[in-house]
Each structure stands twice: as C-alpha cells, then as structure tokens.
C-alpha positions as CSV (number, residue, x, y, z in Angstrom):
1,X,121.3,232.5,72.7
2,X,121.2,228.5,72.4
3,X,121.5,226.7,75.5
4,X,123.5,223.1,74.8
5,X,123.6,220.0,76.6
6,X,124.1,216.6,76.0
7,X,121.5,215.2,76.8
8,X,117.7,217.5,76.0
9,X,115.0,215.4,78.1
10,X,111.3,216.5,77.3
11,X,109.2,215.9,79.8
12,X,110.1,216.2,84.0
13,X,107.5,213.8,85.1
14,X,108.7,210.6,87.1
15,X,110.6,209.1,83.6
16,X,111.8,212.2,82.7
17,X,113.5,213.1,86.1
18,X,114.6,210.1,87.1
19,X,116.6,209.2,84.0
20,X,117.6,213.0,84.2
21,X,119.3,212.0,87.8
22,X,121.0,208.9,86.1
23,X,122.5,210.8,83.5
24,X,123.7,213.5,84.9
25,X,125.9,211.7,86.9
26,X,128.4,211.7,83.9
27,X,126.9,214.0,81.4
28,X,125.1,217.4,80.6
29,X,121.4,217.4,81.0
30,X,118.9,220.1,80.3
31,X,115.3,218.9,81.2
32,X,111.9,220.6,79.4
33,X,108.9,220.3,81.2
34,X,105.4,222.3,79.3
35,X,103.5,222.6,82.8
36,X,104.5,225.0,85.9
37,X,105.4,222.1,88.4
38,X,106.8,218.5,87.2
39,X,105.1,215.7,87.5
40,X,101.3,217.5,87.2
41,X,99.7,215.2,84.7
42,X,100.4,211.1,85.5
43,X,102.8,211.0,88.1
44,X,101.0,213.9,90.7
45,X,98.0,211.5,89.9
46,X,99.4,207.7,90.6
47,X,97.8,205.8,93.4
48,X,101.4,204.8,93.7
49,X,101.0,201.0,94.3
50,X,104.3,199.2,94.7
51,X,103.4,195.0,93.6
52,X,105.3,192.6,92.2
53,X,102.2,190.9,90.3
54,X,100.9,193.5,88.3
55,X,101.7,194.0,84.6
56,X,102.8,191.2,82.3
57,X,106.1,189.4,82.7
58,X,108.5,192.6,81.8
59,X,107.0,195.3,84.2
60,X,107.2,193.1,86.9
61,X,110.9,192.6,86.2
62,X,111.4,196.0,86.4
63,X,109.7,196.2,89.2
64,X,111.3,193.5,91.4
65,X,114.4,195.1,89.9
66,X,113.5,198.6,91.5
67,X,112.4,196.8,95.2
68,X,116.2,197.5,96.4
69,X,116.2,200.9,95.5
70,X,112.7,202.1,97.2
71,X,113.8,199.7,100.5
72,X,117.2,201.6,100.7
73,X,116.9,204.9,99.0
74,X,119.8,207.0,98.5
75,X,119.5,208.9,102.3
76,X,121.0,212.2,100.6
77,X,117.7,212.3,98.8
78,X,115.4,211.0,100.9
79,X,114.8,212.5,103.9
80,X,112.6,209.3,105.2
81,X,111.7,205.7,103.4
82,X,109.6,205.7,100.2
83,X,107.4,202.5,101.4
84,X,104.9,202.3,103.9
85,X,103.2,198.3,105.1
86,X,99.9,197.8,102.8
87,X,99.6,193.8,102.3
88,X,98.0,193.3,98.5
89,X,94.8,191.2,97.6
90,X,94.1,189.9,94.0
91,X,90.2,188.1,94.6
92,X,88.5,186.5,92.1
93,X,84.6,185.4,92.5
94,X,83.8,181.7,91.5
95,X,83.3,182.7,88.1
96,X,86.7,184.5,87.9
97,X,88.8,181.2,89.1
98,X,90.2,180.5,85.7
99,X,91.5,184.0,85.6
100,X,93.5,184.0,88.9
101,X,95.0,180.0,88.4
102,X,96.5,181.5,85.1
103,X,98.3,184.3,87.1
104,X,99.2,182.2,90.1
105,X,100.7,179.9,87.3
106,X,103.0,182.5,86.0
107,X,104.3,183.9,89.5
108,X,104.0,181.1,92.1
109,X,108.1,180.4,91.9
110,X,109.0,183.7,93.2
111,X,108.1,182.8,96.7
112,X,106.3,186.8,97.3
113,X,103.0,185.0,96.6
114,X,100.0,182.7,98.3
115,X,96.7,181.7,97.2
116,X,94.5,181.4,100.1
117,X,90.4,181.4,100.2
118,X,87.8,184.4,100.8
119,X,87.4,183.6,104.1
120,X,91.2,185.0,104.2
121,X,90.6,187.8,102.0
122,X,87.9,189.1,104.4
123,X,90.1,188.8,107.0
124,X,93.0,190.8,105.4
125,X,90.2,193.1,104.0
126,X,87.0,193.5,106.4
127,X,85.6,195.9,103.7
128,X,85.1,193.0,101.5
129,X,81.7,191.1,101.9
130,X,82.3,187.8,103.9
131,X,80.8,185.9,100.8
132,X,81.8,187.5,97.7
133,X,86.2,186.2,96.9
134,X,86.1,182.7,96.2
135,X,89.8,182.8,96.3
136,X,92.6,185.4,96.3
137,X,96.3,185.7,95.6
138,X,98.1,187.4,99.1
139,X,101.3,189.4,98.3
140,X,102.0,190.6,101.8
141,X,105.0,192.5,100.7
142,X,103.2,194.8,98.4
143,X,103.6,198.7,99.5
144,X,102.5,202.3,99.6
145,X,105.3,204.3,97.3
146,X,105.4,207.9,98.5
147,X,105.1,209.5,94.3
148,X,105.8,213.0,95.4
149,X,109.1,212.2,97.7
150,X,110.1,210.1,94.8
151,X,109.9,212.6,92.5
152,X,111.4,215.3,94.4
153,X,114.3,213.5,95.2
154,X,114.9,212.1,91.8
155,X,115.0,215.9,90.7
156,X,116.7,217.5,94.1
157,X,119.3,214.1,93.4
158,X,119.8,215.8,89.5
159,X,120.1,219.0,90.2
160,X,123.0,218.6,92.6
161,X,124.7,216.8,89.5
162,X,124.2,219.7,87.7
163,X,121.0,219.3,85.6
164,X,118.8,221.8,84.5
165,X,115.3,222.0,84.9
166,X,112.7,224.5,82.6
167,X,109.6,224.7,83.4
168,X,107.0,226.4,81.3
169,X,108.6,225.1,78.5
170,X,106.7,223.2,76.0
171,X,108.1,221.8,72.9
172,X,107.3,224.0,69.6
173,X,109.9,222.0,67.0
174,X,112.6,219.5,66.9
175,X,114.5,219.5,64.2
176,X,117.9,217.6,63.7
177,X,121.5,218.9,61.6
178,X,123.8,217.0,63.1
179,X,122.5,218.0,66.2
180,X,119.0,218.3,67.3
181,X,117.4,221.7,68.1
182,X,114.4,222.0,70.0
183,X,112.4,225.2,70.3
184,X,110.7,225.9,73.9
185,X,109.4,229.0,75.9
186,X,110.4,231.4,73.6
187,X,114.2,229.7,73.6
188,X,116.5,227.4,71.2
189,X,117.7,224.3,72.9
190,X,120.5,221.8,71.6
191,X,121.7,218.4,72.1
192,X,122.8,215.4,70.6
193,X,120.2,213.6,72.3
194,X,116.7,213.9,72.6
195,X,114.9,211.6,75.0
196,X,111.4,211.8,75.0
197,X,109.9,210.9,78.4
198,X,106.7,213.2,77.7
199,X,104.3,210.6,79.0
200,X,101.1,211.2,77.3
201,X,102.1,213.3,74.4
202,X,105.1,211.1,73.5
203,X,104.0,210.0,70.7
204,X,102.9,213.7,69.8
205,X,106.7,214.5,70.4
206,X,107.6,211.3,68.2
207,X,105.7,212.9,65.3
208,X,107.1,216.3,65.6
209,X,110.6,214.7,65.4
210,X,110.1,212.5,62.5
211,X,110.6,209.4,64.5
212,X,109.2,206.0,63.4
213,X,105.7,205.7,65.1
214,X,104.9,203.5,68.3
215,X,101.5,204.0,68.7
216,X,101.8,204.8,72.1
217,X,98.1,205.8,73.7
218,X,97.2,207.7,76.5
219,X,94.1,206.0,78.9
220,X,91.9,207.8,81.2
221,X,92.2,206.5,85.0
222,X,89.5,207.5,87.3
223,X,89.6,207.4,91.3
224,X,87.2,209.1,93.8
225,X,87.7,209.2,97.6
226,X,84.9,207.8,99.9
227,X,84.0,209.3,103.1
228,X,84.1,206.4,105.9
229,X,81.1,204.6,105.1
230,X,78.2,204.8,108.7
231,X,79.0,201.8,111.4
232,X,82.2,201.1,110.2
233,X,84.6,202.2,113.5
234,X,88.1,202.0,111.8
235,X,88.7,201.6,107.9
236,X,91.9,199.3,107.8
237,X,93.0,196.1,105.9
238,X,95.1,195.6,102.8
239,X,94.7,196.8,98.8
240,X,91.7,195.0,96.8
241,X,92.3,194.7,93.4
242,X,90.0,192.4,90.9
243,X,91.7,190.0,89.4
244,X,90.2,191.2,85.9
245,X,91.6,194.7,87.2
246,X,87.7,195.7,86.6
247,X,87.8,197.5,90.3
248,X,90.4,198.3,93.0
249,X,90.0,200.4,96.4
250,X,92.5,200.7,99.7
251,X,92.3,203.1,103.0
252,X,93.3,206.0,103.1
253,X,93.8,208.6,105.5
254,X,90.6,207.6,107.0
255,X,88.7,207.5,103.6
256,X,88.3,204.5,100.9
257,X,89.9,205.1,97.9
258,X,88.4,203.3,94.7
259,X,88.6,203.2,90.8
260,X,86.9,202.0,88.1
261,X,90.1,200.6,86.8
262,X,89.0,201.8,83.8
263,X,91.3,202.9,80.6
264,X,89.5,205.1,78.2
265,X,91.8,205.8,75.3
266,X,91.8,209.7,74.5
267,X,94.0,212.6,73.4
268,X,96.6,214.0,75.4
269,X,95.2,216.6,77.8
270,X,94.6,217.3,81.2
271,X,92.3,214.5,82.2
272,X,89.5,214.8,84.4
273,X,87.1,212.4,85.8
274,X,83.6,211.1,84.1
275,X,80.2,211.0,86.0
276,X,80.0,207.4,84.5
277,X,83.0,206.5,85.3
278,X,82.2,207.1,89.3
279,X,79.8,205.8,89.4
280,X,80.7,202.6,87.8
281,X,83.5,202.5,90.5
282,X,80.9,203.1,93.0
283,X,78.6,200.3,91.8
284,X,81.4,197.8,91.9
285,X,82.5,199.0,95.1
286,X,79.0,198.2,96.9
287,X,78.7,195.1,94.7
288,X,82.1,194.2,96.4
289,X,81.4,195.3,99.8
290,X,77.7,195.4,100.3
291,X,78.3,199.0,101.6
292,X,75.5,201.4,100.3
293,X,77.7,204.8,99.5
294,X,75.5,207.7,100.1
295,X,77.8,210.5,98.7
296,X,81.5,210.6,97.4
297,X,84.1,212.9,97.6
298,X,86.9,214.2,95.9
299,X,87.4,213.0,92.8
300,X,90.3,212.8,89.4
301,X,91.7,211.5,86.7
302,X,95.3,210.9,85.1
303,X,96.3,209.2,81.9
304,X,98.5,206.4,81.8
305,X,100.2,206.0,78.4
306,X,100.5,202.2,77.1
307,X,102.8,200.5,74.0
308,X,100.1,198.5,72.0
309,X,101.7,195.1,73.6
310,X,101.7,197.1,77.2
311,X,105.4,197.2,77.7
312,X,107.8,200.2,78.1
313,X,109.7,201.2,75.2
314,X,113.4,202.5,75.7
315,X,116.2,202.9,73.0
316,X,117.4,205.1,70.3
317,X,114.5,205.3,67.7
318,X,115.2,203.4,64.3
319,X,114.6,206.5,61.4
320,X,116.0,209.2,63.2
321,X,119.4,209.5,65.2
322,X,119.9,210.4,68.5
323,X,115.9,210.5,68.9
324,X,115.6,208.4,72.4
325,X,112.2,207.1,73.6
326,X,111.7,206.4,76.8
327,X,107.5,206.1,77.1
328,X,104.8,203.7,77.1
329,X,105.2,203.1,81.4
330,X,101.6,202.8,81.4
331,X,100.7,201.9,85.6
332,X,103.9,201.3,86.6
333,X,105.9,204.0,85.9
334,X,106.2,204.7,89.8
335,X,107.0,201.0,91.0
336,X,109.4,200.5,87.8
337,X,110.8,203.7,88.1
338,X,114.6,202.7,89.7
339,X,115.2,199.8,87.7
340,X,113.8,201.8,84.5
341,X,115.8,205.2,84.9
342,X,118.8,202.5,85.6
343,X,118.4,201.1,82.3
344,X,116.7,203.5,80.0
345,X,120.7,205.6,81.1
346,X,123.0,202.8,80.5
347,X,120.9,202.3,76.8
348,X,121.2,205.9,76.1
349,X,125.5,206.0,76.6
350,X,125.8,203.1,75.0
351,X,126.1,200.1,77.4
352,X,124.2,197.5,78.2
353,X,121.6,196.8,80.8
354,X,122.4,196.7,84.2
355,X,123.1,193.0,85.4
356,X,120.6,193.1,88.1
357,X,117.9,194.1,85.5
358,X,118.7,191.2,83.3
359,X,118.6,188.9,86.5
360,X,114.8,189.9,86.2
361,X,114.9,188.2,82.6
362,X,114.3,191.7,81.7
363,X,115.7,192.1,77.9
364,X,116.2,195.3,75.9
365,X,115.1,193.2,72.5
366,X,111.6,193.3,74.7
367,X,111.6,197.3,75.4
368,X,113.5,198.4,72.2
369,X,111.2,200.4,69.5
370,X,112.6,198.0,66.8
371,X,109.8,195.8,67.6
372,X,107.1,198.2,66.2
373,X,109.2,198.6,62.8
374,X,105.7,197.6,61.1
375,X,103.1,200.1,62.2
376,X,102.4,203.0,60.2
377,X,101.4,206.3,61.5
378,X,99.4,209.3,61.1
379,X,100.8,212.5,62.3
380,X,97.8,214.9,60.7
C-alpha cells in the first residue's frame, strides 16, 4: 500500500517539524524521521542560545524575525514560555579589539547592543578573570530557548493539523514520475513534494534524489559540563562567548557548561565527543577564568550542518522538480526556527516571504539553492 501526501518531509528534527506545523495548516503532510525519537541528533543536542548577534547578517534576520514568536508562543502549544533571562557577553582580549569593533560596526543601529569594558564583563560574569576582556559587546536581551518544549510543541501543534509522523523510517530511494516516491521502513511513500530537512545527511538525501549539489557539511560541536569549581559559593552571571567564537561557557543547573566552539567537518553519524577536543575547551576555560578544573563531567557532541557561505538554504532545488531543501541551519536552527519554518512554508506553496521576514532585510535570492548553481558534486 502507498501512503500519499502532499507534502513528504524527511527528517523530524527542529526544521523538519516546524515547517511540518506550518504546512499542515493547509495541506497534507507525512513526516520521515530514520531515528526512534525526533530531534536525537542536532536539535536534542543544541545549547539552545537565543542572540541576536551571532551568525552573519541573514541568520540574525531570522532570528530577530523569530523573537515574537518565542516571547509569545502559541499557548495551545506551549504549556509555559520558551525563554528564560541569561544576559549575553561577546569579550575580546586586547589583541582581539579589531575583531569585536568590526562586529559592533555591523550591529550597533539595532539598539539590543552596548560595548562596555572588562571591568563590566566581570561584573556580568564573575567566572571571568578580573583582567583578562579588554572589552565586550553586552546584549542583555539574549535568552535561554527551552529546545525540547520547542520541539514538542512544533510537532504536538502538527499533529493536531493532521500531520503524520514515522519514526524508524529512514530514507532507502527517492525517485520522481511525476510524483516523487520515497521508500522508508519497509513502506512506499508519495508526494509531490519532498522537502529535505534531514540536517546532517541533507546533502546525502540531495544525492539520492538527483538534486543539484550544495555542499552542505556537517561539523562536530563539543560541550562538557563542569562540576562547580572549589570556593566558588554560587555559579551565576551571563553567557561568555569569545568574540573569535574560539570558547563559550554559561551556568547551568549548578554546573559550568563549556565548548571548544569547535567545528570539525565529518560524515554524517552520530557524533560523539573527542578527548582533544575537552580538553581544549578546558584549557581555554582556565585560561579565561583562572579556575584550575580538577575533573569534568558529562560530556557530547552534535553536528551542526553549514552551506559553504554559512547561510540556510530554502527553495525548490534547480535540476529536479518538487525536490525542496530546507538545510544548512548550521547553530541557529533553534533561535531561527519561527521565522525559518514561516518562510521555508510560504516558499514551498508558492508565495512570497512573510513581510516581517523581509523587514529583517532577509531575502530569498540570499537562501535560495540557485546561488550554488556552480559547484559540482560527488555522490560516490
């Protein structure tokens, strides 16, 4: 028997369930999903920052685009808010100051942002050694995003509408005839659209299909959790990320959180974290903090998939109809994930962006998989 929908998402991670809410509001949507639980590769593993200043000048549109969603979620989805208060600091040492002028340059006119000393950092951020920022950039309305409510609610929100989700269900082949046909879990699926939101092996799905080639590439994220460090009474302050993105660590649940900030290209798989790589966040941590950590705890890793210019691609591929990318979030698939599942529908039926997206001076010419038209790929 071939189940038929109108829409055939691969993938039910936070791309893949959100656009499936969007969708389904006014058409037929059957979402695949190769793992027992959504969202168990990138999205279960996202520190789940919500900032305005990360990413180049697209992302962050999409992300200021998304802020009126996560501060007023939808109340029949979620049963509490999505943010919680955690102030953001970008520091930079004296040798880093070209670095963070050249961001402050490109943000400063949006009002969310300050540049203040170190002495301030330390103050938002006792972890931080008194003498190592020279200056920071403050974005005191930077937030926690609570990933798994957001995800549950994006899928809870589709089902209602009537969308199907398989799980267990890995694409085997896609093959179009007027229609595309995908074989998963032993069954035949068809649609006349595939969107492929399946994060780290989209471009694996993208070769299977035939579909002009991205180049999209998965990169390794590590983060360990540090047990509170002797002396220290209370672990508080705000997020500390380098403004070379060469370290980051925040509290959490009376623990440090920290990472490397590193991003290993490697296949798609089910990443897990390097010795190196720990301790490399370690050693910037204490070079940071002048803490000495004696042990570390729990510890993972998640891929983040990235377009070669770092921006998310979305729209109908240019060889092969109906084939719908929707990959390449990279860090920010949580914090764009609104403003993204907004657009990526209204592209996929046929309309144009949403107004408040393009307010942003978010474009689709920008996110559209036209602009690789050049590369050449290798699907061996």
């Amino acid at each position: 028997m071939v189940e038929r929908a109108d829409f055939l998402i691969i993938g039910a991670g936070i791309a893949g369930a959100s656009v499936a809410y969007e969708l389904s509001a006014e058409a037929s949507v059957i979402v695949l999903e190769m793992e027992e639980q959504p969202g168990f590769h990138a999205t279960g593993r996202s520190a789940a920052f919500f900032t305005e200043l990360y990413g180049n000048a697209v992302m962050r549109g999409l992300t200021s685009a998304s802020r009126a969603f996560f501060e007023a979620p939808p109340t029949d989805l979620f049963e509490g808010p999505l943010l919680s208060p955690r102030g953001m600091l970008y520091v930079a040492r004296e040798d880093q100051r070209e670095a963070l002028d050249t961001l402050y340059d490109q943000v400063r006119e949006s009002g969310f942002v300050e540049q203040r000393d170190g002495a301030f950092a330390h103050a938002q951020a006792p972890l931080l050694a008194p003498d190592y920022a020279a200056l920071c950039l403050w974005e005191s309305s930077a937030r926690e995003i609570d990933a798994a409510a957001l995800l549950s609610g994006y899928i809870k929100g589709a089902r209602r509408r009537g969308a199907r989700f398989v799980l267990n269900a890995k694409a085997e082949t896609l093959h179009r005839d007027g229609v595309w046909r995908v074989k998963a879990g032993g069954q035949t699926y068809e649609a006349k659209v595939v969107v492929n939101a399946a994060g780290a092996w989209a471009e694996t799905i993208g070769c299977m299909a035939g579909a002009a080639p991205i180049t999209l590439t998965p990169k390794r994220r590590t983060v360990c959790m540090l047990p509170k460090p002797e002396g220290i009474a209370e672990i508080e302050g705000a997020v500390v990320i380098d403004i070379d993105e060469e370290f980051y660590f925040k509290p959490d649940a009376g623990q440090i959180l920290i990472s490397p900030a590193d991003e290993t290209p490697t296949p798609p798989c089910d990443a897990y974290p390097e010795d190196i790589d720990i301790a490399i966040a370690v050693d910037r941590f204490e070079r940071a903090t002048g803490i000495s950590v004696r042990r570390t705890g729990r510890s993972w890793a998640g891929l983040r998939t990235f377009a070669p210019d770092k921006t998310i691609v979305i729209g109908f591929d240019t060889v092969r109809a109906g084939f719908f990318w929707l990959g390449g979030q990279g860090g920010y698939g949580i914090q764009t994930a609104p403003a993204v599942a907004r657009s990526a529908a209204a592209v996929a039926l046929g309309r144009a962006l949403p107004d408040d997206v393009e307010r942003f001076g978010v474009t689709l010419e920008a996110m559209s998989p036209a602009r690789f038209s050049a590369l050449r790929r290798d699907c061996a």
